[in-house]
C-alpha positions, 0 to 999 in steps of 0.5 A: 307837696303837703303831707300829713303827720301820722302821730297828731295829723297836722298837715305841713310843708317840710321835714318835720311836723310843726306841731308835735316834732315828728318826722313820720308823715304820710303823703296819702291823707284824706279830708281836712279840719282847720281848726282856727279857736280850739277852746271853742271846736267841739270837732277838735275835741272829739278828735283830740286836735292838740293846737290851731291849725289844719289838720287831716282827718284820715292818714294813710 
């Protein structure tokens, strides 16, 4: 089951988060972004999106 990181939102499949390392995750996550060019994403901006890759918008 895909999950959803609760301190940078990534969505993933596993133990711990690939992009920031955590292990907090949530199951009960709501839409999502996928962000392919971060220099170039105002949405990854003003949602403070850290790297490439797909990403929740609401975590529960």
């Amino acid at each position: 089951m895909r999950k959803a990181c609760r301190k940078c939102k990534a969505i993933f499949e596993g133990q711990n988060c690939p992009v920031c390392k955590g292990n907090q995750f949530s199951e009960s996550w709501k839409g999502r972004i996928i962000v392919l060019d971060l220099e170039n994403s105002e949405i990854a901006k003003k949602i403070k999106i850290p790297s490439k890759g797909e990403f929740a918008i609401k975590v529960g």
